[in-house]
N, C-alpha and C positions, 0 to 999 in steps of 0.2 A: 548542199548535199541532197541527193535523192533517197527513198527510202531502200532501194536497192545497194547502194551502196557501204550505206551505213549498216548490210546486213538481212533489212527485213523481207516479209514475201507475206506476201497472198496465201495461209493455208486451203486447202480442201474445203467443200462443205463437210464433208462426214470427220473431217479431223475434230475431237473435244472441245463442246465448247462451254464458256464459264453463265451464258447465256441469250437469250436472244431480245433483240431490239423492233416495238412496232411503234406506229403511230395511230393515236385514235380519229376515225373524221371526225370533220367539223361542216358547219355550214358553209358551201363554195360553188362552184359551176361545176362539177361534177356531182354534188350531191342537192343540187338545187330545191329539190322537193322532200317535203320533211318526211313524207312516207319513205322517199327514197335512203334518206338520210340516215331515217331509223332501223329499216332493213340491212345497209352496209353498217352501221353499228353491232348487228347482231350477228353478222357475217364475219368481219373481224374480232368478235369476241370469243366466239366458236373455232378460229383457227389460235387466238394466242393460250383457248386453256387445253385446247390438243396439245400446242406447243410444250404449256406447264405442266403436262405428264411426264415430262422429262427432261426439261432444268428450265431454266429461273427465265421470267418473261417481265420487260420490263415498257412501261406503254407509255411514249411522251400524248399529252393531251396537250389541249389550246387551253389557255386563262381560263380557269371557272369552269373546265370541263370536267377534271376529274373523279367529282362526287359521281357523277352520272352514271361515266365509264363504267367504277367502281361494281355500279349495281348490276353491269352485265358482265363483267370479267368474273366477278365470283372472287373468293378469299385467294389469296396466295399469290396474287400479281399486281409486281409494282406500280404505281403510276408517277408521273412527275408531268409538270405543266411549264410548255414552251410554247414561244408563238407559233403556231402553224399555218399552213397554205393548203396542204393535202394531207395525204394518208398515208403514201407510198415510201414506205422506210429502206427499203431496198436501194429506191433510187436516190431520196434527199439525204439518208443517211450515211455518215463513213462507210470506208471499205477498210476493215479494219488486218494489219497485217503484224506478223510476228518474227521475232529473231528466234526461239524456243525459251528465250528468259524474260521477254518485254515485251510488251504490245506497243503498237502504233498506228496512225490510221489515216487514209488519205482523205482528203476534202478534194473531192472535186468541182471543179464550176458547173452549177445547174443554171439553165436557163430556161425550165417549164418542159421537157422534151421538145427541146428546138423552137422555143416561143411562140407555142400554139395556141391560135386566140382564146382557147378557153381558158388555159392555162394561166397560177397565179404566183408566184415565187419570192417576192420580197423575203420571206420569213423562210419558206424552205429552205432556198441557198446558204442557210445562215446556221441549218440546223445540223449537219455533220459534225460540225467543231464544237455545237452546243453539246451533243450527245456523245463525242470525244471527250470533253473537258468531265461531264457525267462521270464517263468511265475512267477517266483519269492519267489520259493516255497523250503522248505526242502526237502534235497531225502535221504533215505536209501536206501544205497547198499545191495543187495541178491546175495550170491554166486550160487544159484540156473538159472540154465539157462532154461529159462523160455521166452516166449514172449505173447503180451497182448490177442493174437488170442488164447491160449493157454488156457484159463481162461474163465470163464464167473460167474456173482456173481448177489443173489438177492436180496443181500443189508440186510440179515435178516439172515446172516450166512453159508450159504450153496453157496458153487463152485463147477462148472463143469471140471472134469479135464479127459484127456485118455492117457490112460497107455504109448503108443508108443511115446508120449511128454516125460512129464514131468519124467515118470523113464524110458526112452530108452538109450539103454549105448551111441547112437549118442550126446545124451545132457548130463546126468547125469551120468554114469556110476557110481556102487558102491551105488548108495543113493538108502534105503528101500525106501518102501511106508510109513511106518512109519514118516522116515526122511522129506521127500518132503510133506505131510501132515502136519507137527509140523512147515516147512518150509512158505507156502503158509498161514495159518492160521497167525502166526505171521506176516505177511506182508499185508495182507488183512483182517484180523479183522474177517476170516472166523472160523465156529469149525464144522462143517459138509463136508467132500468131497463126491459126486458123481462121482463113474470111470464109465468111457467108455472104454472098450478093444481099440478101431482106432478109426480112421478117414474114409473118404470115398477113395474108391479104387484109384483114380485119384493122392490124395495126396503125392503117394509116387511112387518111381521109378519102373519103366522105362517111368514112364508119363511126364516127365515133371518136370517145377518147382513146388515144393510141399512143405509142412511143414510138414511130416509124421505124419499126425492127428491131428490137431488143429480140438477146440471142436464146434468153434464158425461156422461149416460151417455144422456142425449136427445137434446140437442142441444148445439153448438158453433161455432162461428164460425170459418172456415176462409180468411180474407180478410174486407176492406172491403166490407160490406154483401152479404157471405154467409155464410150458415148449412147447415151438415149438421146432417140430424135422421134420429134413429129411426124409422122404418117399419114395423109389424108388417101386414105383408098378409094373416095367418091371421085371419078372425072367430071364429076358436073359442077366439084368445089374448082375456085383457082386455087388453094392450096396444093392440089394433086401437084399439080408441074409443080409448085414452091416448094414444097417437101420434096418431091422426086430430083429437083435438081441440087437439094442442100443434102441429101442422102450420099448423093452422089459424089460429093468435093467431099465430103467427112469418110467414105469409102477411101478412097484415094489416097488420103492424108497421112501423114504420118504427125506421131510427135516430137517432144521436142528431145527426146530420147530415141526419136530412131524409131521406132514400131508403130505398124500401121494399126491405124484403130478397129476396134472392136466394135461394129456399130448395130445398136440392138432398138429398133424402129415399134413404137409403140403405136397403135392406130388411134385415130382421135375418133372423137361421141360419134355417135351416128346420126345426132341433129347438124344439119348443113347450114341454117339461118335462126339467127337470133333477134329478136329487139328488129328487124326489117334489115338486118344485113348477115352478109356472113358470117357464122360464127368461128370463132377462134378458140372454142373453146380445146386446151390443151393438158394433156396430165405431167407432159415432162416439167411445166409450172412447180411444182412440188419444194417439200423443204427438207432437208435431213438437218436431223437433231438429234442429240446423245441418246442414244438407244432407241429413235423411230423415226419414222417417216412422214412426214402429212403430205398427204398427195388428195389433189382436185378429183371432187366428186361430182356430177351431175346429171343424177338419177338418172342414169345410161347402160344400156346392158353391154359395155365395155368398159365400164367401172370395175368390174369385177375383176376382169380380164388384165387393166393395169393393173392393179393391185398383186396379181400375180405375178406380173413383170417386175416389181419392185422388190415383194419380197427374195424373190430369188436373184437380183442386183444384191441386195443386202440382207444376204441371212442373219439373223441373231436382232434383228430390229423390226419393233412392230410396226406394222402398216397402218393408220388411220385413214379413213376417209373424210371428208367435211366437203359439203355441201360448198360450191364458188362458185355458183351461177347468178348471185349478184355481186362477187366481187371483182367477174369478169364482164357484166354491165358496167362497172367503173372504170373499165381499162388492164384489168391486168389479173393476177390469180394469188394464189398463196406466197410462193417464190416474193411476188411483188412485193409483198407487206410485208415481210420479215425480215430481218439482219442480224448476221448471225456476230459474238464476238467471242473469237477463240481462246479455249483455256491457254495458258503458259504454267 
């Protein structure tokens, strides 16, 4: 049986949730230098106690890491110790889905995003069903290799998905679009997909750490038949055409109720290159959680300016800002690190 079947689905982000799920780093080829190592520790510590402003934050660490963690989390966040690979909870973690009386949660197959030599997974692949069992919840297994950045859902049937994921031969090789569609739908309760061609230019090699396209750093659904997206207004980024033509197909779209989207284009930093490549850095990255929002900060005089976009997506919840210009040296941003598990 699938989880679709048996009922269950993918809520919203902004649906209640009973808490949220990170991972602490550890020593790995993404945080190779201990200065580095130490900076993304205080980077992910500063997005999970924004997060514990408003429910319950729970932080798996590696063997032996938890004392540490402790001392930069601050009071009032759980820790537990599992083996880790990374950091990225978003993607090694469940996708946790609901009937309205039960939770349940998908395990997908991870393979380091698409087996990229830096990349390390014994232990992360392993760690959805660890933090399932945590929560105390059913999981189905998806031979589809997939991760949570990978996805985006508005709870009303309709996913975000781009091509260079979910059918790139790095992850899926041999699977139609048919297939991964019939795939994702029975596991999230989805019957509409939206493709994206990519991701943003940053995403993939020779940049860096990257997930080649995860959708969730472009665009996102922010309510019923709206979408925030990426905007690069510089033409001297490659993201201009990457955003101008993913604007474009999300214009077009409809969901999976019939109505075409709502689509509300947020512009990115006004720094073009980071670390010696393009930068990526994006605000639609962000998290919603029980009464606020963390959205990506980096010290940009259109920091401000998302922050207004957000609150007016979500009136009645506060806006935070946090500093992710080192947790987008690591690959990804706030959205990355967190997992959200819905109340019932």
């Amino acid at each position: 049986m699938t989880p679709a079947a048996d009922g269950f689905r993918m809520p919203p982000e902004w649906a209640p949730h009973e808490r949220t799920w990170m991972a602490w780093p550890g020593p790995n080829p993404t945080f190779d230098d201990p200065g580095e190592l130490a900076a993304a520790r205080r980077a992910w510590a500063s997005v999970a106690r924004a997060v514990r402003r408003f429910e319950p934050v729970t932080v798996v660490c590696g063997p032996g890491q938890s004392a540490g963690a402790r001392e930069l989390l601050g009071d009032g966040i759980d820790t537990v110790e599992r083996e880790l690979d990374d950091a990225w909870m978003r993607d090694i973690g469940p996708t946790f889905l609901t009937d309205g009386t039960r939770l349940a949660a998908v395990d997908w197959t991870f393979n380091g995003w698409g087996a990229q030599e830096w990349a390390r997974w014994e232990h992360d692949a392993k760690i959805a069903r660890e933090v399932a069992g945590l929560a105390g919840v059913r999981t189905y297994a998806s031979e589809l290799v997939n991760e949570g950045g990978g996805i985006h859902v508005d709870g009303e049937g309709t996913v975000l998905l781009t091509e260079t994921v979910q059918l790139g031969p790095e992850r899926n090789p041999g699977w139609t679009r048919e297939q991964v569609e019939a795939e994702i739908h029975a596991h999230l309760g989805t019957r509409k997909a939206i493709w994206l061609p990519r991701g943003l230019t940053a995403d993939y090699p020779p940049h860096g750490y990257g997930t080649l396209g995860h959708v969730d750093i472009v665009a996102a659904f922010a309510g019923p038949g709206v979408v925030v997206a990426h905007h690069q207004p510089d033409p001297a980024h490659p993201d201009h055409e990457v955003t101008r033509e993913a604007i474009g197909i999300l214009k077009s779209a409809t969901d999976a109720r019939g109505r075409r989207l709502e689509v509300v284009e947020v512009a990115a930093p006004t720094v073009l290159e980071a670390d010696g490549h393009w930068a990526d850095y994006s605000y639609i990255n962000h998290y919603v959680c029980n009464g606020g929002v963390v959205l990506c900060a980096f010290d940009d005089p259109r920091d401000d300016l998302a922050a207004g976009v957000f609150r007016r997506l979500y009136p009645g919840r506060a806006v935070t800002l946090v500093d992710a210009r080192t947790i987008f040296a690591g690959g990804g941003g706030i959205h990355c690190i967190t997992q959200q598990q819905p109340k019932i």
